[in-house]
C-alpha positions in Angstrom: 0.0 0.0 0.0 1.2 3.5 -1.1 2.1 5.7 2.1 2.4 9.1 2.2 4.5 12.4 0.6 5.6 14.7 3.3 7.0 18.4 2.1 8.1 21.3 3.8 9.8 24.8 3.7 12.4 26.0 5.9 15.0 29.3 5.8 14.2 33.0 4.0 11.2 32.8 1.7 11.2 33.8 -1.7 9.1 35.1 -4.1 8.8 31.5 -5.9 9.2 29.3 -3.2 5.4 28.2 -3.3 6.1 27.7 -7.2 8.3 24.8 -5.7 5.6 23.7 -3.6 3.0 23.4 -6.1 4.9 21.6 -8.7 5.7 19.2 -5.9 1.9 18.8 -4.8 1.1 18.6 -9.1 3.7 15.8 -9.7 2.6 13.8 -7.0 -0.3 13.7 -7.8 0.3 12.5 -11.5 2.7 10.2 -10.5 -0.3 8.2 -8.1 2.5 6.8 -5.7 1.7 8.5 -2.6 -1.9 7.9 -0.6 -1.9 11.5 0.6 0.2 14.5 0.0 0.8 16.6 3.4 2.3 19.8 4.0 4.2 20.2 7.3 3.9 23.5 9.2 6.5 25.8 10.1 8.9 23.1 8.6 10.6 21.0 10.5 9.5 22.5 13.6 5.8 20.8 12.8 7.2 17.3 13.5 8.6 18.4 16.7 6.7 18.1 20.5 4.9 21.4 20.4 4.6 21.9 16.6 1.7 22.9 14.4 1.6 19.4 12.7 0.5 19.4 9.2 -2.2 19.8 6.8 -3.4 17.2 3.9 -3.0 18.7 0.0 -3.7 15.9 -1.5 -7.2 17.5 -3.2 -5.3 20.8 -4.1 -6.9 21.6 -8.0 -4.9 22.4 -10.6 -6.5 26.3 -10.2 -5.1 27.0 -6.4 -1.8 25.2 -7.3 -1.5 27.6 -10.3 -2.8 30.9 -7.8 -0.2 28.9 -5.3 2.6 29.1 -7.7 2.3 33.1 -7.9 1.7 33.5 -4.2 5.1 35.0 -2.2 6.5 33.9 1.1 6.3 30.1 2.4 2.7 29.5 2.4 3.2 26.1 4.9 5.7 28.3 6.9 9.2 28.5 7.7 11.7 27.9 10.7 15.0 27.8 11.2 16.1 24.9 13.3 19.1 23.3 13.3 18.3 19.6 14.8 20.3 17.5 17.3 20.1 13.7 17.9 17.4 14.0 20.1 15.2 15.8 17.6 16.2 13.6 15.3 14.4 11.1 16.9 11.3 12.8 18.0 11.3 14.1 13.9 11.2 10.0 13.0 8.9 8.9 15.1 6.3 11.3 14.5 7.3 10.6 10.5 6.1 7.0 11.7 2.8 8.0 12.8 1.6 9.5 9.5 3.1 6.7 8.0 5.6 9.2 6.0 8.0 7.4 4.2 9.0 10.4 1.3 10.3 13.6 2.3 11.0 16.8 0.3 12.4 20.0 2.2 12.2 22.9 0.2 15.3 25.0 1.8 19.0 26.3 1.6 22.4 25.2 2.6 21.3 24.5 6.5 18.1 22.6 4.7 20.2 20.2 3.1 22.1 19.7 6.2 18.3 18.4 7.9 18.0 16.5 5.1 21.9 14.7 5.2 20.7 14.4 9.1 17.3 12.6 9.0 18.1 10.2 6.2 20.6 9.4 8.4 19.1 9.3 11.6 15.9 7.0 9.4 18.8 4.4 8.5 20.5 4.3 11.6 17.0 2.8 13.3 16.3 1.0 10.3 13.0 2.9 9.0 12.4 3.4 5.3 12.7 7.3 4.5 13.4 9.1 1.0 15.0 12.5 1.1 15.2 14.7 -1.2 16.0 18.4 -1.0 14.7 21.1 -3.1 17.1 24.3 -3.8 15.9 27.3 -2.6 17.7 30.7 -2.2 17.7 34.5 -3.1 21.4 34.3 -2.0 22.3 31.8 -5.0 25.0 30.3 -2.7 24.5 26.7 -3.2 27.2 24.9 -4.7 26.2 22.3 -7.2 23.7 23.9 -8.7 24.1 26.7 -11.5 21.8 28.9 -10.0 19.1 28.6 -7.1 15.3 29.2 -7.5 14.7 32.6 -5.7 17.4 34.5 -7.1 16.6 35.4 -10.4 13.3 37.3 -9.3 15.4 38.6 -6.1 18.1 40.1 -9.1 15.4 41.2 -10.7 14.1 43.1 -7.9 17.7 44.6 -7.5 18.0 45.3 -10.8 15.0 47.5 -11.2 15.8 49.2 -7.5 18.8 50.2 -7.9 17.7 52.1 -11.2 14.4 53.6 -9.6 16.7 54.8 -6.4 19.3 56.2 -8.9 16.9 58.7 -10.3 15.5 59.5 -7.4 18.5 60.2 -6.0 19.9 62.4 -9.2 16.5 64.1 -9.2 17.0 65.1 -5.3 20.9 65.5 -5.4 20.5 69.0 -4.2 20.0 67.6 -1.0 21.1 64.2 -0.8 24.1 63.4 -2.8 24.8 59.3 -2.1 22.8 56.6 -1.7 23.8 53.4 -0.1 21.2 50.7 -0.7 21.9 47.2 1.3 21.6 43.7 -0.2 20.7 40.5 1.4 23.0 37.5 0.4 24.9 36.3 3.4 28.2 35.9 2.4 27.6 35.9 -1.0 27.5 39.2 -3.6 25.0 37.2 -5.9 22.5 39.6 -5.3 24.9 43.0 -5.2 26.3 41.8 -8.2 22.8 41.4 -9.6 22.4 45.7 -9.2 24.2 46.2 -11.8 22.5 44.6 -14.1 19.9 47.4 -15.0 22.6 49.9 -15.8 21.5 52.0 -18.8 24.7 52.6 -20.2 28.6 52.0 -18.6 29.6 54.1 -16.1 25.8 55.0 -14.7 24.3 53.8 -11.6 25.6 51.9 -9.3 29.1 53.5 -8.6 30.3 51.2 -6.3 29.4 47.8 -5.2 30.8 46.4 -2.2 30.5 42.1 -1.9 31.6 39.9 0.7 34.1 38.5 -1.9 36.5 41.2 -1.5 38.3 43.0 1.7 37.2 46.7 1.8 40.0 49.6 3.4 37.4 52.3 4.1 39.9 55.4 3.2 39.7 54.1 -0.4 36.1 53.1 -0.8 35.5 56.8 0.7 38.3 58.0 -2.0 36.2 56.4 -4.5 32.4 58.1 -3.3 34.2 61.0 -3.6 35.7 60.7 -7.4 31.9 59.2 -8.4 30.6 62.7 -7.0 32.9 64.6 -9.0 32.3 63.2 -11.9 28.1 62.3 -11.8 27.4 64.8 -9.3 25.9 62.0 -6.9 26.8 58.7 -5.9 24.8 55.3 -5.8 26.6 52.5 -3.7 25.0 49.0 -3.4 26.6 46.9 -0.2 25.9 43.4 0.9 25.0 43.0 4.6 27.9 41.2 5.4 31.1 43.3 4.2 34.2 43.5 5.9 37.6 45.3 6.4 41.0 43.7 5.5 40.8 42.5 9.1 38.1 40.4 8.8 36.0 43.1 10.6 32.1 43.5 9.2 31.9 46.9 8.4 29.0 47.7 10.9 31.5 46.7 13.7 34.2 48.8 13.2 34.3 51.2 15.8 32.2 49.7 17.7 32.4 50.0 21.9 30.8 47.2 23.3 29.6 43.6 22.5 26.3 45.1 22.7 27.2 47.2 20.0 28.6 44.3 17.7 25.8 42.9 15.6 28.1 40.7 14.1 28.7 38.6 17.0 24.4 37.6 17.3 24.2 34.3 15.4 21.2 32.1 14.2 20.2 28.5 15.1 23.2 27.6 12.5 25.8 29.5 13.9 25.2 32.4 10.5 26.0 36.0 12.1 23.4 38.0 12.2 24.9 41.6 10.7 22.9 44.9 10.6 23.7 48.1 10.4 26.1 48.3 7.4 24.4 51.1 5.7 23.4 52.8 8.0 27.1 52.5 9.0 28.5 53.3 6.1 26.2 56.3 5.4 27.7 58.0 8.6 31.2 58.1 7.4 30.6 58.8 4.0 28.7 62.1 5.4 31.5 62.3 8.0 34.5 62.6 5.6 33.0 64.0 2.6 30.4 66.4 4.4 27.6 65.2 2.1 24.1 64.2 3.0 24.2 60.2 2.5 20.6 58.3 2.4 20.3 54.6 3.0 17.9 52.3 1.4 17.1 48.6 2.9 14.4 46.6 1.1 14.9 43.9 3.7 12.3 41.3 2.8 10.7 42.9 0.4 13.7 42.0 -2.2 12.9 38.0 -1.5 8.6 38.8 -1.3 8.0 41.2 -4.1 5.7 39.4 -6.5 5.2 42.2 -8.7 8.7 41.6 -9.8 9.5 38.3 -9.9 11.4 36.2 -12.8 8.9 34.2 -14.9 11.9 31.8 -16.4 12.6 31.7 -11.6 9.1 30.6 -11.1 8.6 28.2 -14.1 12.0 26.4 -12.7 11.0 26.9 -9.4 8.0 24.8 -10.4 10.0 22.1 -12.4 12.6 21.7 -9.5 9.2 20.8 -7.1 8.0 18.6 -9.4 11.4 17.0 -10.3 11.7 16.0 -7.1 8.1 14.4 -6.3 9.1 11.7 -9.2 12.5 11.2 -7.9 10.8 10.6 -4.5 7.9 8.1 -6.1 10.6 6.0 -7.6 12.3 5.8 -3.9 15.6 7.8 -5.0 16.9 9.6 -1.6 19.8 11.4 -0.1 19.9 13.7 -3.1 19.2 17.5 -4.0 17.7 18.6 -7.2 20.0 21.0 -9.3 19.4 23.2 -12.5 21.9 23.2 -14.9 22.1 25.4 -17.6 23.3 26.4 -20.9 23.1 30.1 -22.5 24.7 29.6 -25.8 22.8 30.5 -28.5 19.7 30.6 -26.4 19.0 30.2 -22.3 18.2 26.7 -21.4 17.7 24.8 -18.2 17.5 21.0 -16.9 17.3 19.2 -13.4 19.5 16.8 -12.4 20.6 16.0 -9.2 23.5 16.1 -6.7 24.2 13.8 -3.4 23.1 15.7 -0.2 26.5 15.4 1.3 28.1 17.8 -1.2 26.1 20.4 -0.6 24.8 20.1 2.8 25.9 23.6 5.0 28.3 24.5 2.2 28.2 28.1 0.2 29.3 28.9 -3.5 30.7 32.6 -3.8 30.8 34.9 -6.8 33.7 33.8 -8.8 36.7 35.4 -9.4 35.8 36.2 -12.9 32.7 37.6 -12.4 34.3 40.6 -10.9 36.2 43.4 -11.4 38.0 44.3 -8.4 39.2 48.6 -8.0 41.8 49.7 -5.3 39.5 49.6 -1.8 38.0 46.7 -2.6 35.4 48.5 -4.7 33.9 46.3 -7.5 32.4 46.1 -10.5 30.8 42.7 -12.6 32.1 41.4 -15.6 30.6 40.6 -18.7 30.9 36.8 -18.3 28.3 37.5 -14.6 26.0 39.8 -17.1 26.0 36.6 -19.6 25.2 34.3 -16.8 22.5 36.3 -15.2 20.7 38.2 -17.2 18.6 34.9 -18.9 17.4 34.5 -15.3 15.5 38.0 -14.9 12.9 36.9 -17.0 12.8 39.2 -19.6 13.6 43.2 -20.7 13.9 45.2 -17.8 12.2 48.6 -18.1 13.6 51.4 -20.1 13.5 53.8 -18.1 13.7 57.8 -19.8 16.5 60.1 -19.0 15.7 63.7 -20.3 
């Protein structure tokens, strides 16, 4: 007798991640192996003593799945837990008494990890689990995989920002004169990178953009706000969160009096620093040195929520990931994480295949080297080979904006 499909959704939501949950409740429904499909609440945390349990979309029509697809944020819920032995357990045993023997988390790199850990915790007590993991991510840092679902609607997002702050800023630049807009991305520049794809012509907005890649010294990134004043008459900088100074400092720490004042040493569940403030840090010592008026700009979760700008080519693969991985889990294939591979020459394409948990569990890929151009400071620019790679991902012409 079939037995039942089990999916959840952990980590930052995106703008697609329900696109992964609804080609996932589609598939399995074609495919016939599971008796129910249920969706687990608040991810892993809804197998755990106290959790919200889970609720049965086996009857979802093809209608709400579609309305489903286009719907932001993690409609089962998120969490982020890291699991111990003991959880482990308590996760297996409660998988036993819904009779769940297929599991798909829809997550990032600390999802795959929960994935690595429960197949292995299902083996070690002799119970009959498949695993699979489904990528999700607006920071693109998975390794493995050529891009993540979630970041080409998030670089999108930044994309079309970055432009519409620009001209506000060089309509206003009377009275403010730089803008520093801060990216998501952990400690990745996917996403900074990404702002510079909307760029009407070279040379135009952004000026600077600052990526956990590359060391910053602050006299020079300064020295370069400066020269971008001089010659534009403003300046647009795009940061990611997590910057730091040659030594190893995040940028919102430096200078900093007490721990209290240090939010780079808060942490989540997995040990990830939780860093604010680099803006608003930043902001402050460009006005400081250069005695301009500096404004900062933080989408925060908008830039992983806003489903007026999402990717169409993100949430059609978002889609074909979920549903890639329902099939893998009705023929009993486990321990693996669906990828997209791609090529872009003479036309975008994209494929799933798949990838073993362990090489990708609680790992991060970073821009590479020749996807940026690195300026004295630490100040960067992209390449042409990342403008190759991700523009096919935004999902069509971005607008085209006038400039009188």
């Amino acid at each position: 007798m079939a037995s039942n499909l089990l999916i959840a959704q952990s980590g930052g939501p995106t703008a697609v991640i329900n696109a992964s949950l609804a080609g996932l409740v589609s598939s399995a429904q074609d495919t016939g192996a599971f008796s129910r499909v249920l969706g687990l609440r608040h991810g892993i945390l809804g197998a755990l003593p106290g959790g919200d349990g889970c609720l049965d979309l086996t009857t979802l029509d093809a209608a709400r799945l579609t309305a489903l697809a286009a719907t932001p944020s993690a409609a089962l819920g998120s969490c982020r837990r890291k699991l111990d032995a003991d959880d482990c357990a308590a996760v297996i045993e409660w998988f036993r008494r819904y009779d769940i023997h297929a599991f798909a988390y829809v997550g990032g790199n600390d999802s795959m990890q929960t994935c690595l850990q429960l197949g292995q915790a299902a083996r070690d007590i002799g119970y009959e689990l498949s695993v699979i993991g489904v990528p999700k991510t607006i920071d693109n840092d998975l390794p493995e995989t050529d891009h993540c679902p979630g970041y080409g609607s998030a670089a999108r997002f930044w994309a079309i920002t970055t432009q519409e702050a620009a001209l506000d800023l060089a309509a206003m630049r009377g009275y403010d004169t730089v803008v520093v807009l801060e990216c998501m991305g952990r400690n990745a520049g996917w996403l900074t990178a990404a702002a510079a794809l909307g760029r009407p012509a070279t040379g135009t907005a952004p000026h600077l953009l600052l990526v956990p890649e590359v060391p910053l010294v602050l006299d020079q990134v300064l020295a370069s706000v400066e020269t971008a004043i001089s010659r534009h008459g403003s300046a647009v900088v795009v940061t990611a969160e997590t910057v730091r100074t040659g030594a190893g400092d995040y940028l919102s720490t430096v200078g900093a009096d007490t721990e209290q004042d240090d939010p780079g040493r808060q942490a989540d569940a997995f040990g990830h620093p939780v860093v604010t403030g680099t803006a608003e840090s930043l902001a402050n010592r460009i006005g400081a040195a250069l005695g301009v008026k500096a404004r900062t700009v933080k989408p925060g979760t908008l830039q992983r929520a806003a489903s007026s700008l999402v990717s169409t080519v993100d949430r059609d693969e978002a889609w074909e990931v979920g549903a890639t991985a329902a099939r893998l889990l009705a023929r009993g294939q486990t321990d693996m994480m669906v990828t997209l591979q791609a090529e872009r020459d003479p036309a975008y394409r994209s494929w799933c295949e798949t990838v073993p948990l362990a090489r990708v569990a609680g790992l991060e890929k970073q821009l590479p080297a020749s996807f940026l151009e690195v300026r004295p400071g630490g100040v960067c620019n992209v390449t042409a080979a990342f403008a190759d790679y991700a523009r096919p991902l935004l999902g069509g012409p971005l607008p085209a904006f006038v400039r009188l």
